[in-house]
N, C-alpha and C positions, 0 to 999 in steps of 0.2 A: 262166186257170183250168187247173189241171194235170190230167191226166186221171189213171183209175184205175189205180194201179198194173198192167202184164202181168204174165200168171204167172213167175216169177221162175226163170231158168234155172237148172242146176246150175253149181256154179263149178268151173272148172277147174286151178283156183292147188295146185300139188304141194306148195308146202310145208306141215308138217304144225304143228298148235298148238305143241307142245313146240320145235321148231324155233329158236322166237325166244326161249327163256327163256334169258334171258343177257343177249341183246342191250338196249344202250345208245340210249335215243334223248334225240334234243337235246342229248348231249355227259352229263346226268346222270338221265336217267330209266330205271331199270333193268326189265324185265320179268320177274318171281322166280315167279313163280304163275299156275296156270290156274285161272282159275274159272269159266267156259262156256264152252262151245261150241256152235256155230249152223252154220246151212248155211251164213250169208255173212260169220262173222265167228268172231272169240274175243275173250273177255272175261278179262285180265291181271290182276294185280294187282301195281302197279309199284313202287318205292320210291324215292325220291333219293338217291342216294348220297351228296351233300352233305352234306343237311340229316336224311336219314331218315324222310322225312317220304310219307305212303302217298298212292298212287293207285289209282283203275279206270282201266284203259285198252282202251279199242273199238278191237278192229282189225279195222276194215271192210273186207273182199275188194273187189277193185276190178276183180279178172280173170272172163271171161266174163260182164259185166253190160255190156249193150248202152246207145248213151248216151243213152237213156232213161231206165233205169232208173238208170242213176246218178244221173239228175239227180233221182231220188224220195230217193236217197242223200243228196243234197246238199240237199236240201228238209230233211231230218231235222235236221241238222246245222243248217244255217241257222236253223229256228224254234226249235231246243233251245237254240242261242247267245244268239236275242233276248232272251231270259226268263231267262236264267241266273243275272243278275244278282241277282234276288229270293232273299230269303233260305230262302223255303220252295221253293224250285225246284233240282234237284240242279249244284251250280256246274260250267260246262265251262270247262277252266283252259287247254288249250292243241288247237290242230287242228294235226298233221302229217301231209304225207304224203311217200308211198314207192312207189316202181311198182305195186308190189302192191296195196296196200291204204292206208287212210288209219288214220291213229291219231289218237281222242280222249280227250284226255286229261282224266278226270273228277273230281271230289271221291267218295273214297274214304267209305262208309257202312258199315262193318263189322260192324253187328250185324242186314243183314238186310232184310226188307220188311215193310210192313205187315199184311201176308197172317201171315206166318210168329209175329208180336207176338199178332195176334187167335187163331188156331185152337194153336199149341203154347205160348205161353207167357202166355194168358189175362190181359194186360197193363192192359184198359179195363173189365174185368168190375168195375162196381160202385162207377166210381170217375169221378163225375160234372166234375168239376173237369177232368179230366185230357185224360176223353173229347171234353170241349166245348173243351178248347185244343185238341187234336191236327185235330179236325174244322175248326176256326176259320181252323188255322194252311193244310189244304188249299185251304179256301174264298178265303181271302187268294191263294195261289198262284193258284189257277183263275179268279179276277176278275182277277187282274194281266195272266193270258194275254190271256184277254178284252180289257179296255182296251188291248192292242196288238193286234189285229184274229188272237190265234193260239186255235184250238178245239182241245182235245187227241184227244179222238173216244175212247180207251183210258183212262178214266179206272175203275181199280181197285185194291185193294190190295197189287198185285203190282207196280203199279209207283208203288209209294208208298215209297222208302226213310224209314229212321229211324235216331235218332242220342240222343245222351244219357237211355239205357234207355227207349226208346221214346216219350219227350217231347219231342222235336221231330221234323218230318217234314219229307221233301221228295219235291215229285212228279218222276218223270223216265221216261223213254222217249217221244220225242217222233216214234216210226215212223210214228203213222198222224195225227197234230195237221196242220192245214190252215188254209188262212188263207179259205176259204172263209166266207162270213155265212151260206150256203145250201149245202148238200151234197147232189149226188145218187150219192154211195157209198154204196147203203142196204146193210147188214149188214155196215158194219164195226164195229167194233170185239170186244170179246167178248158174248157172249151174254147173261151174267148181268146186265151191266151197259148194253145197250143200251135206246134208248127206244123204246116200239111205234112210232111213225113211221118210225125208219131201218131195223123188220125187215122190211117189207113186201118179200113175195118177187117180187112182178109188180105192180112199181113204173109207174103211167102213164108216157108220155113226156113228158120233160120237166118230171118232177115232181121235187119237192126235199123235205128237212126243216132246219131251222132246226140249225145247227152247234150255237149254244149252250144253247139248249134239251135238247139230246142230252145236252150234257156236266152239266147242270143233275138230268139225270134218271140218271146215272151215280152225281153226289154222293148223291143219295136212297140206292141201295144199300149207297154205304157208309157211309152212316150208320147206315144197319140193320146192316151188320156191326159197327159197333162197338159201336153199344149194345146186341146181342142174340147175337152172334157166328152170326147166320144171314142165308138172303138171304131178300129178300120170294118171290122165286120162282123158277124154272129160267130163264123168258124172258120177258117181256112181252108176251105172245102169245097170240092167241084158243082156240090148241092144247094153251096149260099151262091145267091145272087150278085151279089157286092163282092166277094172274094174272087169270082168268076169275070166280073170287067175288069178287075184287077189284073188277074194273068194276062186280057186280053188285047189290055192298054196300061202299062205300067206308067202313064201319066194319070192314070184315073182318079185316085185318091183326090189329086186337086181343085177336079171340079167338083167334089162335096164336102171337102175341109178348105178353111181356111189355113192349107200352108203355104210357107214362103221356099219359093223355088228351091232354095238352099237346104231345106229340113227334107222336101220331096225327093228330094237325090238322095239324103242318106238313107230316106226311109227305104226307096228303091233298092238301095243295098242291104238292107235288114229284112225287109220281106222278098230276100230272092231264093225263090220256088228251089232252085238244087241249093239243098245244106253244103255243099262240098264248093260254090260259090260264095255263099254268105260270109259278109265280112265278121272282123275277129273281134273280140273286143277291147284289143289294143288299139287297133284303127279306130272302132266307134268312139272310143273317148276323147282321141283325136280329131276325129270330126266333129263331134261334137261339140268342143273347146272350141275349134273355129267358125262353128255356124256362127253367121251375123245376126240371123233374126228367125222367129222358128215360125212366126204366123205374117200373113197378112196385112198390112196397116190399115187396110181398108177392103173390101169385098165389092164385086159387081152387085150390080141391083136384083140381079135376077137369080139370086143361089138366095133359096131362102131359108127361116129359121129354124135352125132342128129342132125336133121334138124334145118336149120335156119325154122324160124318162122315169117308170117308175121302178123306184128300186128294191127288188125280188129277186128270188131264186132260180133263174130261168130254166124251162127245160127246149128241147128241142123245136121248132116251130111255134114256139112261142113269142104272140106279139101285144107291143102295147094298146089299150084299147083307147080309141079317143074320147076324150072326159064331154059328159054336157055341160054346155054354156050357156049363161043366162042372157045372150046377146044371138041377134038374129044372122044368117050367113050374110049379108050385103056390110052388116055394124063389124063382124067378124073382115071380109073382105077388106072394106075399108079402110081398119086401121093396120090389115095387112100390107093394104101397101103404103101405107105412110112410112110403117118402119124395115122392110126388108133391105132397100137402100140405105142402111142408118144401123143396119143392128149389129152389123160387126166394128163400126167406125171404129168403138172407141179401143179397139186394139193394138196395143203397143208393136216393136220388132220383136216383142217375147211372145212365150208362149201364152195360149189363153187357159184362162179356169174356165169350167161350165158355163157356159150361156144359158142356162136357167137357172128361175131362183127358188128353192122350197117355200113353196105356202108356208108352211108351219115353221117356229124356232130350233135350229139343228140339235138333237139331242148329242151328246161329246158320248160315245158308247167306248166302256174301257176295250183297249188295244187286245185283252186275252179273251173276252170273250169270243169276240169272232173267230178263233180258232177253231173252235167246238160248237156256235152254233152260227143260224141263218137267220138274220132278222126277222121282225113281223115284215112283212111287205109294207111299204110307206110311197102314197105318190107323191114326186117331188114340182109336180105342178101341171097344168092344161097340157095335151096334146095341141100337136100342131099340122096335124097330118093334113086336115080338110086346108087349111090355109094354103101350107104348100103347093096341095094338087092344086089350086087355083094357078099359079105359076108356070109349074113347071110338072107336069103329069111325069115325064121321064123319071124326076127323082125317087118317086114314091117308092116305088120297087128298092131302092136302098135303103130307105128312113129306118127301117126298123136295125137295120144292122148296126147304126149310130148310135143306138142308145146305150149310154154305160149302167149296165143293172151288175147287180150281187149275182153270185153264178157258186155253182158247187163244185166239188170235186166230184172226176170223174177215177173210173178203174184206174190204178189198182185199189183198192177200198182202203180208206183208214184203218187203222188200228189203234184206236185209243180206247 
């Protein structure tokens, strides 16, 4: 059993990313492009001069990591190879190294992550069919890990690339996946996506939570991201607000998403508080295959419109701020209620994409960088919060858990 990642030194390696663009590896692999940067790596985009044919290439620093951690390094790489082979798992095509650093060389995704599909370019909103393959095709992935004894622990939409305009997926970043059955790394992964078991801050000794269970209750979130383009909540924690009526009324979810009855039962099963309940994910696939319709066809008048969301890095109580408007509260009012009655109409039995839309034209960010860094912060449009309270003052206290931002990882630290 490998222990917890140490906090990860600075790396001392002087040469700078731009450095290697030029450079040729294995006689035809070229590095043309930077597309991240990390404190223990950069993320390339390479091409074959032969053939012309793209890559991502990880170039992992390998100076000032003590060989410990490298060997957290070489854990990455190892359980991201076993599984590679799966068609929904992002393919690793070659491992080189070099005094410095190792280079892997990845199947190139160029249009992006999953994260970036849902929140700018509302790809799943409404569109039942699509929703339930892309979901289908994760679940395949994340059984396949499973049945070879690998748990990814970081299971989100950031590191979910996509390919053939967002109809097919593939999972990838394999930093914090373990081949543990039992994990006592409580609070890893990211926040939004962990199960209350792994957040517990003053963990007994010697206590554990169940790896796959973790990753089981990871997929639940992103299923609410796809079909609703929000999360069920900040954290799953007796401290969030929204997590907390959840336990208290496991019909709750319903009165702030648009799901259809059918989706809220499985979800019920996927967010159930004892991991030693929680269904498998032999059952989820199957329930899933049968759900009829994953949202709403329509919405009462009186749930209203969630907040645009911006999308950041979030840290702990951190909320979105409501943007100024060039319109007065009564113009604001107004045309709130013409459309609260109206704004979910136009919803299929599928799942929805984001109900808001980016001001700005989505930028398509290649799929490697986000492994290694955090975006600038980008708002993806007006706050909604003042309209809401007009409505319904109850909801407010949740709004903020709805919004799907960019979020980091959390303990045990990378190592790249």
């Amino acid at each position: 059993m490998l222990p917890t990642p140490p906090t990860s030194p600075k790396p001392t390696c002087t040469t700078q990313p731009e450095d290697r663009l030029g450079h040729i590896l294995a006689g035809c692999i070229q590095l043309v492009e930077i597309l991240g940067v990390g404190a223990y790596g950069v993320v390339y985009k390479a091409v074959d001069i032969k053939t012309g044919a793209p890559y991502a290439v990880k170039a992992l620093n390998k100076v000032g990591l003590e060989p410990r951690q490298r060997s957290f390094q070489q854990r990455e790489i190892q359980l991201h190879h076993q599984v590679s082979q799966h068609s929904n798992v992002v393919s690793m095509l070659k491992i080189l190294d070099s005094p410095d650093c190792t280079f892997v060389v990845l199947e190139f995704c160029p249009e992006g992550d999953l994260f970036s599909k849902i929140t700018e370019e509302e790809r799943y909103l409404g569109d039942d069919a699509l929703a339930r393959s892309v979901f289908l095709q994760i679940l395949d992935a994340v059984e396949y890990c499973h049945s070879v004894g690998i748990y990814h622990r970081d299971l989100k939409p950031e590191n979910i690339l996509v390919k053939d305009g967002g109809m097919t997926v593939k999972v990838a970043d394999f930093g914090l996946a373990t081949k543990e059955l039992y994990s006592s790394d409580f609070g890893c992964g990211s926040t939004f996506y962990m199960s209350p078991e792994c957040q517990q801050t003053d963990p007994a000794p010697y206590s554990c939570y169940q790896s796959a269970a973790n990753d089981i209750w990871s997929l639940g979130v992103i299923l609410v991201n796809l079909t609703c383009g929000r999360n069920p909540w900040k954290r799953a924690s007796s401290e969030d607000s929204t997590f907390r009526a959840y336990t208290k009324d496991r019909n709750f979810l319903k009165t702030i998403l648009p799901l259809s009855d059918e989706l809220d039962a499985i979800l019920r099963r996927v967010f159930e508080p004892n991991a030693a309940l929680r269904v498998g994910i032999h059952e989820l696939r199957d329930l899933i295959v049968r759900c009829p319709r994953f949202t709403k066809t329509s919405a009462p008048a009186a749930m209203p419109t969630p907040p645009y969301s911006p999308v950041v890095a979030p840290v702990d109580n951190s909320y979105a701020v409501p943007a100024c408007y060039p319109y007065t509260q009564q113009e604001l009012d107004f045309q709130a209620a013409q459309t609260l009655a109206t704004r979910f109409s136009h919803l299929s039995t599928g799942p929805e994409q984001q109900v808001f839309s980016p001001p700005h034209t989505p930028k398509v960010r290649s799929p490697a960088a986000s492994q290694y860094v955090q975006p600038v912060p980008k708002m993806c449009g007006p706050q909604a919060y003042n309209i809401a309270s007009s409505f319904m003052p109850w909801y407010n206290q949740f709004m903020p858990a709805l919004n799907l931002s960019k979020h980091a990882n959390f303990l045990p630290p990378r190592v790249f």
